[in-house]
C-alpha positions in Angstrom: 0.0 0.0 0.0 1.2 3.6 -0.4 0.3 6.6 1.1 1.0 10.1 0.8 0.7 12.4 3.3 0.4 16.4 2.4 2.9 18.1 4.2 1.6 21.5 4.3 -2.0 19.8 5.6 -0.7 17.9 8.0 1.7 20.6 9.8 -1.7 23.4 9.4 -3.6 20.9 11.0 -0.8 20.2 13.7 0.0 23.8 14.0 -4.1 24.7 14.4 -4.9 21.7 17.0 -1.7 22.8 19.2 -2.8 26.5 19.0 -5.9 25.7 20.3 -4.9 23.9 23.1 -2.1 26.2 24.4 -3.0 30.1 23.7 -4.1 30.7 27.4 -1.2 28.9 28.7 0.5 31.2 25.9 -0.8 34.4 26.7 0.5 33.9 30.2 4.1 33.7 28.5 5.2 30.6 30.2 3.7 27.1 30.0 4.7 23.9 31.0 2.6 20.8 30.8 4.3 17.3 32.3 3.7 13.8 33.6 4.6 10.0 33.1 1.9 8.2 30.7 1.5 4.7 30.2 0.5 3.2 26.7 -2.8 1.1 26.9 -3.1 -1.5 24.8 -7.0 -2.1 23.7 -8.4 -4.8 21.3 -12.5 -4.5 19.9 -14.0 -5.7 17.1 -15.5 -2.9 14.7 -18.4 -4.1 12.5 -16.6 -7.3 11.6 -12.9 -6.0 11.9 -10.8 -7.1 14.4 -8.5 -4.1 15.6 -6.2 -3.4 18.5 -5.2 -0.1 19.3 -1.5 1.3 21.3 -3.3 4.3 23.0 -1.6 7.2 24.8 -3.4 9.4 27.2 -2.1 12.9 28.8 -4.0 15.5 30.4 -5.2 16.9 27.3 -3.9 15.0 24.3 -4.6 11.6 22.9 -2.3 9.8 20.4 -3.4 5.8 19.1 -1.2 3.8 16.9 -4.5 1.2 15.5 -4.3 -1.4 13.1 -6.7 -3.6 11.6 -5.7 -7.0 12.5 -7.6 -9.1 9.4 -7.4 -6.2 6.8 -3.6 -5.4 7.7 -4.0 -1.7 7.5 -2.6 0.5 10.4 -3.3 4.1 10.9 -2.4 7.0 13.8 -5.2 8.7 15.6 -4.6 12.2 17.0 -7.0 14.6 19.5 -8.3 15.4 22.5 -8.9 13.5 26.1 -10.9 15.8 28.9 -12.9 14.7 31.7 -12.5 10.9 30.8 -13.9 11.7 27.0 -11.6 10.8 24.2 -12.5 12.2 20.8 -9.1 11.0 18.2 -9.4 10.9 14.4 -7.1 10.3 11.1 -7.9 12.8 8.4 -7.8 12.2 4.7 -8.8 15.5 2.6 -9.4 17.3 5.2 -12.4 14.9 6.1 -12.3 12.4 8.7 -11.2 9.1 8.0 -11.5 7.0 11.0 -12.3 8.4 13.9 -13.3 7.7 17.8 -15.5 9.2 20.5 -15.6 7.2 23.9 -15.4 7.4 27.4 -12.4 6.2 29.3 -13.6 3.8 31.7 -10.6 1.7 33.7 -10.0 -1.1 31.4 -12.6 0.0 28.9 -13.3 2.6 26.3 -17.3 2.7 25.8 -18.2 4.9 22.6 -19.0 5.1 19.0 -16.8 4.7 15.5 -16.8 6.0 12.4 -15.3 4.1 9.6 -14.9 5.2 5.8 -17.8 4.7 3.5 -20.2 4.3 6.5 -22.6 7.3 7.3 -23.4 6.4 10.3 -21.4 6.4 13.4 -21.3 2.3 14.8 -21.1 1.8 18.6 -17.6 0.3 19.8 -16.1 -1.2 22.9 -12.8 -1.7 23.6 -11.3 -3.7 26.2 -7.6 -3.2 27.4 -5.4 -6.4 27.0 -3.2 -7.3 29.1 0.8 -7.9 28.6 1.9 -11.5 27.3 5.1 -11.7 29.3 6.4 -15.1 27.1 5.8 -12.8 23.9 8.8 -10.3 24.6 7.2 -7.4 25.1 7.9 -3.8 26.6 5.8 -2.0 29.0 6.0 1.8 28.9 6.0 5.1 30.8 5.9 8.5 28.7 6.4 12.2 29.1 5.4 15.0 27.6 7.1 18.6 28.1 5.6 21.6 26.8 6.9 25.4 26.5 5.6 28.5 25.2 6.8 32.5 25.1 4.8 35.1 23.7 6.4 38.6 23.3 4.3 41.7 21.5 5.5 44.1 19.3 3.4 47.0 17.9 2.4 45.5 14.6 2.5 41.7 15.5 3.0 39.0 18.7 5.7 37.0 18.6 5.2 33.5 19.9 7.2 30.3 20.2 6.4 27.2 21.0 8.1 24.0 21.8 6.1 20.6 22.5 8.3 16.9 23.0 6.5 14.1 24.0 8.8 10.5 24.8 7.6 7.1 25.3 10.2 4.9 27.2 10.1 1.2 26.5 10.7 -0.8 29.7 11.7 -4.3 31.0 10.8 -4.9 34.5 12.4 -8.0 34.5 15.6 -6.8 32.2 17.0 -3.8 34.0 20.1 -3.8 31.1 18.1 -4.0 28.5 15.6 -1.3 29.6 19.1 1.1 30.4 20.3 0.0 26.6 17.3 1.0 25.1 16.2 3.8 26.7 19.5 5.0 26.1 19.4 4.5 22.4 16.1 5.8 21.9 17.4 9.4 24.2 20.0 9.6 21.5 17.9 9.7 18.8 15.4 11.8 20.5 18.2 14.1 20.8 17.9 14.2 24.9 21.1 15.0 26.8 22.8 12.0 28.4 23.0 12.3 32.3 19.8 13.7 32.6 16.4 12.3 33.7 14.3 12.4 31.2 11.9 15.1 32.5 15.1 17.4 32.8 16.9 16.7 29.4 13.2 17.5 27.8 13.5 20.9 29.6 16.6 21.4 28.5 15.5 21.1 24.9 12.4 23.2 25.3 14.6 25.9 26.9 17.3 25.6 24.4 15.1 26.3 21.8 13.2 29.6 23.6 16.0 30.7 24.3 17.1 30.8 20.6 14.2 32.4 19.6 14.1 35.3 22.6 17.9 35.9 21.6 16.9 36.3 18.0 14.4 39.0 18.6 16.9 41.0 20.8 19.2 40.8 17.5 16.6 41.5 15.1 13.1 42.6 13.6 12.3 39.4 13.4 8.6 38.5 13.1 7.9 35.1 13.0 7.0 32.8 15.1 8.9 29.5 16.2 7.3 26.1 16.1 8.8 22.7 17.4 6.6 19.7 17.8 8.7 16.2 18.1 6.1 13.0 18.7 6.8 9.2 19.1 4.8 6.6 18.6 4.5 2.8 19.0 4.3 0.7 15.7 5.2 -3.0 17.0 5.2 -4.6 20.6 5.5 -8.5 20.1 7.4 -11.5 19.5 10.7 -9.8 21.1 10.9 -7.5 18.6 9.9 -3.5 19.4 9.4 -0.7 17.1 9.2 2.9 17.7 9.0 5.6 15.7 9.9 9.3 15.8 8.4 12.4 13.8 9.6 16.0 14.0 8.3 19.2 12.5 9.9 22.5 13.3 9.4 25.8 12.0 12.3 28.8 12.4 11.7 31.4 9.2 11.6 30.4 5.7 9.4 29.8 3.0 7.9 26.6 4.5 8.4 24.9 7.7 10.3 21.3 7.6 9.7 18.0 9.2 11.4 14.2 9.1 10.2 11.0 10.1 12.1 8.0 11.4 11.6 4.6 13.1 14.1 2.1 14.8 13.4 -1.9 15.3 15.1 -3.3 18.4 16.0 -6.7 18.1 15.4 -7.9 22.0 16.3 -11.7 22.2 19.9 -10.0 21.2 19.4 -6.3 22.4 20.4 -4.6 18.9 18.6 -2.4 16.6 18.1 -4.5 13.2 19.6 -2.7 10.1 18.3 -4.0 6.7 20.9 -5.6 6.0 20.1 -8.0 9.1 17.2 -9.3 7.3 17.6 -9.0 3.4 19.6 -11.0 1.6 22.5 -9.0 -0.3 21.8 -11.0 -3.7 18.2 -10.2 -3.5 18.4 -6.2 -2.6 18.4 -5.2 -6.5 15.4 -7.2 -6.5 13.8 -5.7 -3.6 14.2 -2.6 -4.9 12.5 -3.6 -8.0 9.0 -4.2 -6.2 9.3 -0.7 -4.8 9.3 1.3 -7.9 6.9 -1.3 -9.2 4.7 -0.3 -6.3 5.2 3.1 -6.7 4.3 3.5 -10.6 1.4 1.5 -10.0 -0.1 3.3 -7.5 1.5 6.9 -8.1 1.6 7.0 -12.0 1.4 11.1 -11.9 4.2 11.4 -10.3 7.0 9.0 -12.1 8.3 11.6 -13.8 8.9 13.8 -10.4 11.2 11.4 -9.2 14.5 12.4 -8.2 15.9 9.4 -8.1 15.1 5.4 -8.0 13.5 4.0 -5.1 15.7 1.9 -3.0 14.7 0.3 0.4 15.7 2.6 2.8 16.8 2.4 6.4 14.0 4.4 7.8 11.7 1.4 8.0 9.0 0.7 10.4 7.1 -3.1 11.1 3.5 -3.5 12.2 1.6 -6.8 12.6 1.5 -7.4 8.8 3.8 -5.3 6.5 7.3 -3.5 6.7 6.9 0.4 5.7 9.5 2.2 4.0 9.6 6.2 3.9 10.6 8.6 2.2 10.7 12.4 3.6 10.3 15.3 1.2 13.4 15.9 -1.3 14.4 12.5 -0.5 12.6 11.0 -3.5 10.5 13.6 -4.5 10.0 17.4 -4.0 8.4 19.2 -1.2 5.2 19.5 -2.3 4.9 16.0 -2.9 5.3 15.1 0.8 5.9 12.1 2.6 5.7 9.0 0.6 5.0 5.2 2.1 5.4 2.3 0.5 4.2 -0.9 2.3 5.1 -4.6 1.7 3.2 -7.3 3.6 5.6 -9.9 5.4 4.4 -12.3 2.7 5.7 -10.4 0.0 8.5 -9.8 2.0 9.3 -13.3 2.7 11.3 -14.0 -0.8 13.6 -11.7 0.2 14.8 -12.5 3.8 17.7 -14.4 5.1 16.5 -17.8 6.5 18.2 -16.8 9.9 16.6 -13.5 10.1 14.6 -12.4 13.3 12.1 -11.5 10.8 10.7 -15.0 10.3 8.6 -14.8 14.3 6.5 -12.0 12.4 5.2 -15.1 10.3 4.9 -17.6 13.3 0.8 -17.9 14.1 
C-alpha cells in the first residue's frame, strides 16, 4: 500500500490543533505541561474488523497507533482527552477518515466509530489487554514537556512554542536491557545523556526559547517559532519492538520542515536491526524492484517527479502485517509531494529474507 501524506495539511492541521490547546497557557508567557503516561493497549471488534489499538493518554492529548488485524491496514489517531472523553481521528482530505469518541472507563473505552464509507457512526467497545510476558514485550511510561513564550510588538505578537512528548520502552524484568534502550532511543530523541528524562526534555524546550528570545533581541524578526517532536509505538511483540519518531519544526523560511524516522530493536539479542540484518544481499536489487513497481502503480502522476530510483531505505518501520519504507520530502520527490509510504506485507516480503533473520517470528501464528 502507499500513502501520501500532504505536508503543508498535516503541519496546518498540527499547528491549528496545538494553538488551540495552548494560547491561554501562551498568553501567560510561560507554560509547562508534564507527567509519566502509560501506553494502553486495547483490542474491539468494529463491525466485523478485528483491531487493536496502542493508546496514549495525557492530560489533554490523545495519540493511538491502531491497526486492523484481518485487513492489515494501520493508521495513527490524534486529538483530545478531557474529563474521561476521548475524541481521536485520522484525516484524509481534510475529512475524517476514521475516527473515535468514547469514554475512558478503567479497562474499557465505551463509545462510537466512524469508519470510511459508513454514514453512520457504529457503537464500539474496547477492552484493554493485558501484557503477554512469554511474547517479549515492553511496557511503557511517557512524558510529555511543553513550553511556550509570547512577546508583542506594535504590529505583531511573537510566539514560540516547543512541545516533545517521549515514550520509554521498559523491561521490568531486564534492567540492562531497559538502560540500553532507553539510552538509544534518548540519543535519537536528541535528549542530553546524564539527565532524567523530564530534565533533558526541559533542557531542549529551553534551548530552543532561548534561541528564539535571543533572535528578537538581534533583530526585527517577526515570525514565530514552532517545534513539535512526537513518538509513537508501531510494533510490541514477539521480542521485537518498534518505535518511531516524527519532527516538524518551523524557524523562518518559506515553508516549515519536518522528518520521520523509526528504529526496530531486536530484544532476544538487544540490537537495533539494520536492513541488511534481514535482506539477503543477492536479493536487494530485486527488492528494490518491487518498490518502484509499487510506486508506478499506484502513483503514475508522479514517475516523472522522481529524483531518483526508489531503494529500500533504512527508515523502515514493522507492524503486525507489513514493513513500511519512507521517504521524507526531497528525498525522492519534492516538497510539495510530501511524505511517501510504501508498504510490503511480510508475505511479499518473505522472498527476500535471510533464513536466519529475526524476521521470520513475524510469520509464526
Amino acid at each position: 500500500m502507499v500513502t501520501k501524506k500532504n505536508t503543508v495539511l498535516f503541519a496546518s492541521l498540527q499547528a491549528l490543533f496545538y494553538f488551540f490547546s495552548v494560547t491561554n497557557a501562551l498568553l501567560a508567557q510561560e507554560s509547562i505541561s508534564k507527567g509519566t503516561y502509560p501506553v494502553h493497549i486495547f483490542e474491539s471488534n468494529i463491525a466485523g474488523d478485528a483491531i487493536v489499538m496502542h493508546l496514549v493518554l495525557t492530560d489533554t492529548v490523545a495519540d493511538a497507533n491502531c491497526y486492523y488485524t484481518n485487513k492489515k491496514e494501520s493508521f495513527i489517531l490524534n486529538g483530545s482527552f478531557k474529563n474521561g472523553k476521548l475524541e481521536m481521528a485520522v484525516y484524509s482530505d481534510e475529512l475524517p477518515k476514521e475516527a473515535i469518541s468514547a469514554q475512558f472507563k478503567g479497562q474499557t473505552l465505551s463509545g462510537k466509530w466512524l469508519k470510511p464509507g459508513v454514514k453512520d457512526w457504529i457503537p464500539c467497545e474496547f477492552v484493554e489487554r493485558k501484557p503477554v510476558k512469554d511474547m517479549g514485550q515492553a511496557v511503557f511510561i511517557g512524558q510529555r514537556y511543553t513550553h511556550g513564550f509570547q512577546k508583542k510588538r506594535k504590529k505583531t505578537n511573537c510566539i514560540a512554542f516547543y512541545s516533545q512528548n517521549i515514550i520509554c520502552p521498559t523491561f521490568p524484568e531486564n534492567a540492562a536491557l531497559t538502560q540500553r534502550v532507553q539510552k538509544e532511543w534518548a540519543d535519537i530523541n536528541g535528549l542530553k545523556q546524564g539527565l532524567p528524562i523530564e530534565a533533558a526534555l526541559k533542557c531542549n524546550a529551553d534551548s530552543f526559547i532561548t534561541e528564539y528570545k535571543d533572535l528578537l533581541k538581534e533583530s526585527d524578526f517577526f515570525f514565530g517559532y514552532d517545534a513539535q517532536i512526537q513518538n509513537y509505538l508501531y510494533y510490541n511483540d514477539r521480542q521485537l519492538l518498534c518505535m518511531g519518531l516524527f519532527i516538524y519544526t518551523y524557524t523562518g523560511g518559506a515553508h516549515p520542515n519536518s522528518s520521520s524516522g523509526a528504529v526496530v530493536w531486536d530484544l532476544a539479542t538487544q540490537n537495533i536491526i539494520q536492513l541488511a540484518d534481514w535482506v539477503e544481499p543477492s536479493k536487494k536489487n530485486a527488492l528494490d524492484e518491487l518498490l518502484n513497481a509499487k510506486f508506478k502503480k499506484l502513483r503514475p502522476d508522479e514517475v516523472e517527479y522522481l529524483l531518483t530510483p526508489l531503494q529500500a531505505n533504512e527508515n523502515f518501520h514493522i507492524t503486525p502485517s507489513q514493513i513500511c519504507f519512507t521517504y521524507v520530502p526531497y528525498e525522492i520527490l519534492p516538497y510539495a509531494s510530501g511524505y511517501t509510504e510504501i508498504s510490503i506485507t511480510w508475505e511479499e516480503l518473505a522472498p527476500f529474507m535471510k533464513e536466519d533473520a529475526a524476521f521470520h517470528r513475524l510469520l509464526k501464528p
